[in-house]
N, C-alpha and C positions, 0 to 999 in steps of 0.2 A: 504494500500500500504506500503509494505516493502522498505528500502533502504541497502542495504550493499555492502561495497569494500570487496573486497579479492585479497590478494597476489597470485601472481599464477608465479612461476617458470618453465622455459623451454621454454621460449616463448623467439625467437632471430629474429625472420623475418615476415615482413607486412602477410605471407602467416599464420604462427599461430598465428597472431591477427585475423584475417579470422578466421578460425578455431575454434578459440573459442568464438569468437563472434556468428559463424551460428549454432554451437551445444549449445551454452546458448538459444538463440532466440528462439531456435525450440521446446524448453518444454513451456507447456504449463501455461499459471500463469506469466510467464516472459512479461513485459512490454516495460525495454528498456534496453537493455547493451552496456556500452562502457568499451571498451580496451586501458589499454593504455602498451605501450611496453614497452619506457624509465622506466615508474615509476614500472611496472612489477604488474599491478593494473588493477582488472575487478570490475568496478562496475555494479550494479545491482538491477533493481527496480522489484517485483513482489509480486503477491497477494498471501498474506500467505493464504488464505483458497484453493488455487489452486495446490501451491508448498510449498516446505522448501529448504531452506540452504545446509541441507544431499544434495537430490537429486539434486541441482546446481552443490555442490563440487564433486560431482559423476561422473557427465556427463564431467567434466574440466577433471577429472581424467581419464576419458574413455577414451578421445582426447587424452593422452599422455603427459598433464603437471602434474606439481605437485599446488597442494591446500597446501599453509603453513597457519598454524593456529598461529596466533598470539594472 
């Protein structure tokens, strides 16, 4: 079991916490994600033999935020 936060910009309103909370959930390997808005912060628990990180930050991307890499 994996664990990582990522920054995710673009997110102003409870509806794209939604949002990217239901397109994180829905890949497969994904365990548990929370959102948080104020801190502009998704973390993310999943099974690296299932998923990676790329295809996380892919799918936040698809939705229309931006993924900052720190």
């Amino acid at each position: 079991m994996m664990k990582k936060i990522l920054k995710v910009e673009g997110m102003t309103c409870q509806h794209c916490v939604d949002t990217v909370t239901e397109q994180v959930s829905m890949i497969t390997g994904v365990t548990n994600v929370m959102v948080s808005l104020e801190e502009k912060k998704v973390s993310i628990e999943f099974e690296e033999s299932q998923t990676q990180l790329d295809k996380i930050s892919n799918q936040i991307i698809e939705a229309g935020f931006e993924v900052v890499v720190s």
